[in-house]
C-alpha positions as CSV (number, residue, x, y, z in Angstrom):
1,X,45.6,111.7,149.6
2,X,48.4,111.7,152.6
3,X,51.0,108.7,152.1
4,X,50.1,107.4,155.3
5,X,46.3,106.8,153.8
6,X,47.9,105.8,150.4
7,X,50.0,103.8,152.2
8,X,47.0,102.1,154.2
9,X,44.7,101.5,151.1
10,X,47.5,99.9,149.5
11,X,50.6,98.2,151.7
12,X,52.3,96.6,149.0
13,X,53.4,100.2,147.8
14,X,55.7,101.0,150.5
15,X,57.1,97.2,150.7
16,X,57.5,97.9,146.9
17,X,59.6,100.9,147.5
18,X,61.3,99.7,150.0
19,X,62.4,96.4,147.8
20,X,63.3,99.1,145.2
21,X,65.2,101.5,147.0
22,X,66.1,99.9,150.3
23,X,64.4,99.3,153.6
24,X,64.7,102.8,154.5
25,X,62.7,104.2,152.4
26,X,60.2,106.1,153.1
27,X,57.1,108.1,151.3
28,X,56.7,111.8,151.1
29,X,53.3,112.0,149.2
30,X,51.2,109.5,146.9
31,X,48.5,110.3,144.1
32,X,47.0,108.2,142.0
33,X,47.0,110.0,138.4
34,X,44.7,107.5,136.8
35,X,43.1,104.1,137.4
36,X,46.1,102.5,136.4
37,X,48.7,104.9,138.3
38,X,50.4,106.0,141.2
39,X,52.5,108.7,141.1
40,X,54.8,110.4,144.2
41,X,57.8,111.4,145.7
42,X,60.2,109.1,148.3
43,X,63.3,109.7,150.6
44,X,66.3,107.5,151.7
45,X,69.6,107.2,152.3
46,X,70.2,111.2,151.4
47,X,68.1,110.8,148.0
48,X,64.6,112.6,147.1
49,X,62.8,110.1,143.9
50,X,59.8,110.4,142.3
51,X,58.3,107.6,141.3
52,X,55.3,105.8,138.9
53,X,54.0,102.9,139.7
54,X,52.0,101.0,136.7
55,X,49.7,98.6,137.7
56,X,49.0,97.0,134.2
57,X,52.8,96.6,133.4
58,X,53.1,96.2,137.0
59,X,56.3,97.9,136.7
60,X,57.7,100.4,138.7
61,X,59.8,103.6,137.5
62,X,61.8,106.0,139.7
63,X,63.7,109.1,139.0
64,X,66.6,111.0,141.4
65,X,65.6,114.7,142.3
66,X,68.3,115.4,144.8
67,X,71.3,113.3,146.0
68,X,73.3,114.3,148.7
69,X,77.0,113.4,148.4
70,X,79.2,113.1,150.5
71,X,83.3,114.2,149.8
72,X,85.5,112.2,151.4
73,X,88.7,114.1,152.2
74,X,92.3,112.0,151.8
């Protein structure tokens, strides 16, 4: 399933994310793993996540993939 039909089955995910991570998040791809579920990737502000969303704990988990950092010179 795209993240634009995740996102349409269920519009609390992205306003989840976004509360999360910041309102410039965006998703990348959604699947749901198991009834209880969702499992995918998200962008923003120069960071790749993946994250689990558990709908009986109704918690929501993230983990960094990439970062991009940037060096400020003196």
């Amino acid at each position: 399933m795209s993240a634009a039909q995740e996102t349409a089955r269920d519009p609390q995910l992205l306003d989840r994310l976004r509360h999360a991570l910041g309102p410039e998040a965006q998703l990348v791809s959604v699947r749901q793993t198991d009834a209880q579920r969702l499992r995918g990737v998200a962008v923003c502000s120069g960071r790749i996540l993946s994250f689990v969303l558990e709908a009986e704990q109704n918690r929501l988990r993230t983990q960094p993939l990439f970062e991009l950092l940037q060096h400020r010179r003196p």
